[in-house]
N, C-alpha and C positions, 0 to 999 in steps of 0.2 A: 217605800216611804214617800212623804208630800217630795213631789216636784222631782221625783227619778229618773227620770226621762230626761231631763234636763240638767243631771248631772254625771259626768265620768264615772266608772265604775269605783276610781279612787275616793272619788268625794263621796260617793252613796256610804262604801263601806267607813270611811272616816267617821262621816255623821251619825253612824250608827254607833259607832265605838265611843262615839262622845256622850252620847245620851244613853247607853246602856247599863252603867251605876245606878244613873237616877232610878232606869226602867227593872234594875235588877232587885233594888230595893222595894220596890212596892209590889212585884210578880214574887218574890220572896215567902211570903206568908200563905201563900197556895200552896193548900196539899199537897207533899210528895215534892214538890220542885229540890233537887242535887245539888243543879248548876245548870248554867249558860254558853253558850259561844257567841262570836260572831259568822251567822252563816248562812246554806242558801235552803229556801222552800224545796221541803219535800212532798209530794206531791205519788199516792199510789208508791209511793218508795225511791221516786225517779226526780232529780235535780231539776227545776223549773228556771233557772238562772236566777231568780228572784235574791235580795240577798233580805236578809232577817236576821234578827236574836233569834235563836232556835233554844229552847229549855228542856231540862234532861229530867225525867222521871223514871222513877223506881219498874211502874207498873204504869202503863197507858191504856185506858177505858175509856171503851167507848162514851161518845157525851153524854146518851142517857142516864149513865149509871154516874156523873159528876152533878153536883149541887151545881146550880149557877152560882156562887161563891165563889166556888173552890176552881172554876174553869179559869184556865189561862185565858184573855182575850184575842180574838185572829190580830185583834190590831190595838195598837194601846197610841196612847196622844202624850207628848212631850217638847212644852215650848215651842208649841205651833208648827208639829211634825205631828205626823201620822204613820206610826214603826210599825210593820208586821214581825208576826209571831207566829214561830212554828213549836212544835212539843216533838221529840221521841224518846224512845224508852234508851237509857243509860245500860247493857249488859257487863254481868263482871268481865272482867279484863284482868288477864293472864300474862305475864312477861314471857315472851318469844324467843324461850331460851328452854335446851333439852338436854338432858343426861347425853355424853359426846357419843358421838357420831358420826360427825363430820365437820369438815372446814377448821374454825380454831376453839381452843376447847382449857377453858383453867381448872382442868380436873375435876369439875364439878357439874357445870352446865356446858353448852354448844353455843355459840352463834357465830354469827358469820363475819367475814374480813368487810368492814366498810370500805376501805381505802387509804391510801398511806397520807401520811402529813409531815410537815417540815419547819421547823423552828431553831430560834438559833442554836439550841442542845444538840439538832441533828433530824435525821428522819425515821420516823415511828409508823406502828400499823394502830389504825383507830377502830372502834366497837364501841356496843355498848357498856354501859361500866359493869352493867350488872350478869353480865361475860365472863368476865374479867376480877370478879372480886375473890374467889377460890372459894376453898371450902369453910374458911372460918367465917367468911361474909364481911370481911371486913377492908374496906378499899384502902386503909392509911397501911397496908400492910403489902409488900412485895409480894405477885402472885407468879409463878412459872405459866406459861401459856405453849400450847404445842397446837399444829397446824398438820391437818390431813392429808395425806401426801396420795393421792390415788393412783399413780401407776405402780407404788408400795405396796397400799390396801396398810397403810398406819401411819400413825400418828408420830412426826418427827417434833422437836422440841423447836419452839419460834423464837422465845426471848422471853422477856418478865415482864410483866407491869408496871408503868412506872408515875401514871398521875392518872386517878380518877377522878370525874368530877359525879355528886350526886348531890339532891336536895330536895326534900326540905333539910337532909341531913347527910351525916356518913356513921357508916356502920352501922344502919337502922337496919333492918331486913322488911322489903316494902318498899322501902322510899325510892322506887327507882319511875319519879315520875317530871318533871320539868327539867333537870336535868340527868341525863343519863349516857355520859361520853367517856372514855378513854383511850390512852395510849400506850402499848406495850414495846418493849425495842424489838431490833430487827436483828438476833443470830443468826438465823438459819440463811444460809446464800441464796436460796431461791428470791427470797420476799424481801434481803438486802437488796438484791439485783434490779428486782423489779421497781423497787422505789428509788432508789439509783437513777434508775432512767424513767422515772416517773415524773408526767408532766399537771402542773396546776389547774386546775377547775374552777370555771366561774361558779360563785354560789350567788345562791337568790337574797339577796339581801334585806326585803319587807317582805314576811311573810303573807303580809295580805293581800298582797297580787297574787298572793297560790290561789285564792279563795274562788272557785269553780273552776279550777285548770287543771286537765291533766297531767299525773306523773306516772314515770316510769320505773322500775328495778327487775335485776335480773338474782331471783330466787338461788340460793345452791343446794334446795332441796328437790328432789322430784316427788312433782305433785301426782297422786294416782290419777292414773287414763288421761294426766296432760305432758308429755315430752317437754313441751316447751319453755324455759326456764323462765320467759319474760314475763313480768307481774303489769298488770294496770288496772290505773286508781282513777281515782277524782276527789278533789280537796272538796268536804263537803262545810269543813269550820276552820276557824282558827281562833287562839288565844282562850283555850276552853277553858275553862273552873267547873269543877264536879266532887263532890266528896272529898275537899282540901287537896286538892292536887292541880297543878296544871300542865297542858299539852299545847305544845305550839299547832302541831294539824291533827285534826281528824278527818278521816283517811276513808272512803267509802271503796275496796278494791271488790275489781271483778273477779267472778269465780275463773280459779279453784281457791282464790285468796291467798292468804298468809298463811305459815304454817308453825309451832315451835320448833326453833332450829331459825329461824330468820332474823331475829335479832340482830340488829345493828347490820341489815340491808338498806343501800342509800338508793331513798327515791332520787330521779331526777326528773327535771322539766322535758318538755319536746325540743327545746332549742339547745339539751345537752349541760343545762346549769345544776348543781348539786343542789336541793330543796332540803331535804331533811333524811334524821336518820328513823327507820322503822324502830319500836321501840317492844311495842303489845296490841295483842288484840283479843278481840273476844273470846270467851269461853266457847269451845265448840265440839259436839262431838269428836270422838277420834275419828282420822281420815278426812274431818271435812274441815277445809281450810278458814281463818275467818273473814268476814267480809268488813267487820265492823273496827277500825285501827286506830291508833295514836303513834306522833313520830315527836321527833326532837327536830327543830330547824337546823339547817348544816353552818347559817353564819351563827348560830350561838355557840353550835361546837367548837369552830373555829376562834370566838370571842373568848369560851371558858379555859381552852386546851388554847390557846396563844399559840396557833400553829394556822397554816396554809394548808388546804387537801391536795391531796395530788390522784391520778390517775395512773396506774401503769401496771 
């Protein structure tokens, strides 16, 4: 945008977030437009540092086959700015959650342990809600939760559910999209123990400093032909709106990607800060992982669940 060069990366993305209503409002009426972020130029598939409103479409066509109408412009003008614009296609998006298998499991789907938390009621294991809601789907209701025990090879019982947060609602089946956190207690001695001596994690506090920064998580699935459990991304948006829903990051991970069963895996930054929680990602064949993701920020978890993460 006018004059980037000559502002902080904070001030670029600010200014962008300021004038994005106005710019959202009038790119609105174009064909196919979802939703928006704030976030960086894609370029051949590949982040250019650039930061932009990038716009989410159904189906992306080539420019010849768009009316000049209906095109998004590379660059739109707003109060004496000059904002660039990026367009990519929006895929369905599948919560990251599997019939159990492994890790922890509310007899209905899989995901995985985020990490423990601590509040003045005591210390909990956190995930995503939609983990954790059983089988009748409904979060205002106590769920049993059991944890993988692999030198077993089965499933011991971990503790219950005991606050989820979701929203646009609860009990909807779907709604597991801007928020999606909760917290189970700790029976079983192993994961009491461990949070016992579980120590506090700094979290990222504005999400918008993710916004072209590397994170990190260590998968508990194995991925086919990769050993390696460690997953890395790159923040390619943030504060997305797409089809009534919103996601603190979108999430661009290198192959073999994400997998279901990952659910409520915690990215972290390079310097070791909790960013956010993995949530969903694209539709994708089976075996191949996805590349395309939305998370939940870790200070919101933190905000909704009135608790401290821990490590341990």
């Amino acid at each position: 945008m006018t004059n980037a060069k000559k502002r902080t990366r904070a001030q670029q993305i600010k200014a962008l977030a300021n004038l994005r209503p106005e710019l959202d409002d009038r790119v609105g009426s174009k064909t196919d437009i979802i939703g928006s972020m704030l976030g960086v130029k894609l370029r051949g598939g590949q982040p250019t540092g650039q930061f932009v409103i990038t716009y989410f479409v159904r189906k992306k066509l080539p420019k010849s086959e768009v009316s000049p109408k209906k095109r998004i412009p590379v660059s739109l003008k707003a109060r004496n700015e000059i904002v660039s614009t990026d367009v990519i296609e929006w895929p369905k998006m599948v919560e990251h959650a599997l019939p159990p298998s492994s890790i922890i499991s509310d007899g209905q789907l899989q995901g995985t342990l985020t990490c423990f938390a601590v509040s003045q009621f005591g210390r909990f294991g956190v995930s995503c809600a939609h983990c954790l809601v059983g089988a009748d789907d409904n979060p205002a209701t106590p769920t049993s939760v059991s944890v993988w025990m692999p030198q077993q090879s089965r499933y011991d019982p971990a503790g219950q559910s005991v606050y989820l947060s979701y929203s646009p609602g609860t009990g909807v089946k779907g709604n597991y999209g801007y928020l999606d956190c909760g917290l189970f207690d700790l029976r079983h001695p192993t994961l009491f123990a461990r949070a016992a001596g579980g120590t506090p994690i700094q979290v990222v506090t504005d999400i918008r400093t993710l916004l072209h920064r590397p994170l990190f998580g260590m998968s508990a699935l194995r991925a086919p032909d990769v050993p390696e459990p460690k997953r890395r991304a790159l923040v390619i948006g943030v504060e997305a709106q797409v089809l009534g829903e919103r996601s603190d990051l979108v999430v661009d991970v290198q192959r073999p990607g994400t997998f279901q069963g990952d659910s409520g895996m915690l990215w972290v930054t390079a310097d070791g800060r909790a960013a956010a929680l993995h949530a969903r990602g694209e539709v994708r064949p089976p075996m191949q992982g996805s590349l395309l993701t939305t998370a939940m920020s870790a200070q919101r978890v933190c905000t909704s669940l009135d608790v401290q993460l821990l490590i341990g």
